[in-house]
Each structure stands twice: as structure tokens, then as C-alpha cells.
MIFI-867556 format. One record per residue (C-alpha): x, y, z; residue in one letter. Coordinates in steps of 0.02 Angstrom, whole numbers, plus 50000, padded with zeros to 5 digits. Layout:
BEGIN
XYZA...
//
This chain:
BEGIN
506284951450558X505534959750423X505824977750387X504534990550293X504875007850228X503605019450157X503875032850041X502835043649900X501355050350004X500935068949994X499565081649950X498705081249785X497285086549717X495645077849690X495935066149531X497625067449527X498895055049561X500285047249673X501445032549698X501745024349841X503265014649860X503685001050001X505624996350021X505374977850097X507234970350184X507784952550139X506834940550046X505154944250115X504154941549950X504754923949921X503844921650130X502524935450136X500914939250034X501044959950039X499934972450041X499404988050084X498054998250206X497575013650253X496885024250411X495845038750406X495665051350550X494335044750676X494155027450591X494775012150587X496215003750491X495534996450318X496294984250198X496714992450037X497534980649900X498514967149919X499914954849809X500084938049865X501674930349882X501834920649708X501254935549589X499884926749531X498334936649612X497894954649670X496344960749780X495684977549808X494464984849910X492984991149823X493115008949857X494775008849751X494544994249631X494835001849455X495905015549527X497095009749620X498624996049577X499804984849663X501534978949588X503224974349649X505074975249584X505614958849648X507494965049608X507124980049704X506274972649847X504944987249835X502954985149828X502055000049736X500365006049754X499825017349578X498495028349663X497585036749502X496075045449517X496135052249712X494595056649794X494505067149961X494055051450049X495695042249993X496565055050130X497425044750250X499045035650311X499525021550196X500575007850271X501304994650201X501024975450264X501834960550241X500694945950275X501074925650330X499914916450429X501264915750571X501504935950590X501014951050509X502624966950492X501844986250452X503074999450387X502825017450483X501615026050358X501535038450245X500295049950217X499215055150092X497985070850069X496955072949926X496265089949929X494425094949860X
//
């Protein structure tokens, strides 16, 4: 069982920044490609970056490509996602994933606002 715990969201303002944090239990990058998406009210969830499970590649959607970036602390077990740049339309709950092609684990959320 894989455990995920969000922290960093908040409000900020349009072009500011945040850092989102995700505190992963055991050894679940060495077995899981992580990642991390986001739900706006009224919509669906939508796949925002992700770090697969040897280091060696990132992805990003294309509405944050250039402003957003993923990282981990492998001795800290924690995923990050550097937000720089916000826009109103990043405003949503952020949650972390942790990927294999057996099961997928999501952490509770956090939540971001980006005010205009």
C-alpha cells in the first residue's frame, strides 16, 4: 500500500509562485512512475506532469510546459511540483499520483488558487 501526502497549495497571485510537495511512504519510486494532476471546479481531472520511475524522463501537459517542474528527493521520499508563473486557470486541487501498470495510489489534494 502506497501512501501520498500533499502539502504547499494556497492562494497566490497571478504570476506568482508555489511549491507543491508530495511525501510518498516506502520505496514507491524504485515501483511507481509519479506524477501529478489537477481538478478544476466543474471539470474533469487532467494530467499535469509526470516523473517516471528511473529519473530519466519528465512530461507535461501543454498548458504548463515551460512553467511548471517536476523533481523528487529520493532520500526524502517527496515529489515536488515548482509551479512558476500561475495563471487564474491553474486554480484547482493538485493531487499527487503514483503510477504502475498494476494500480494507480492518489494523495488527498491540495489546493491551489491563483487570483486575477
Amino acid at each position: 500500500q502506497v501512501q501520498l501526502v500533499e502539502s504547499g497549495g494556497g492562494l497566490v497571485q497571478a504570476g506568482g509562485s508555489l511549491r507543491l510537495s508530495c511525501a510518498a511512504s516506502g520505496r514507491t519510486f524504485s515501483f511507481y512512475d509519479m506524477g501529478w494532476y489537477r481538478q478544476a471546479p466543474g471539470k474533469e481531472r487532467e494530467f499535469v506532469a509526470q516523473l517516471v520511475r528511473s529519473g530519466s524522463n519528465t512530461y507535461y501537459a501543454d498548458s504548463v510546459k515551460g512553467r511548471f517542474t517536476i523533481s523528487r528527493d529520493i532520500a526524502k521520499n517527496t515529489v515536488y511540483l515548482q509551479m512558476n508563473s500561475l495563471k487564474s486557470e491553474d486554480t484547482a486541487i493538485y493531487y499527487c499520483n503514483a503510477h504502475s501498470l498494476a494500480r494507480d495510489f492518489w494523495g488527498q489534494g491540495t489546493q491551489v488558487t491563483v487570483s486575477s
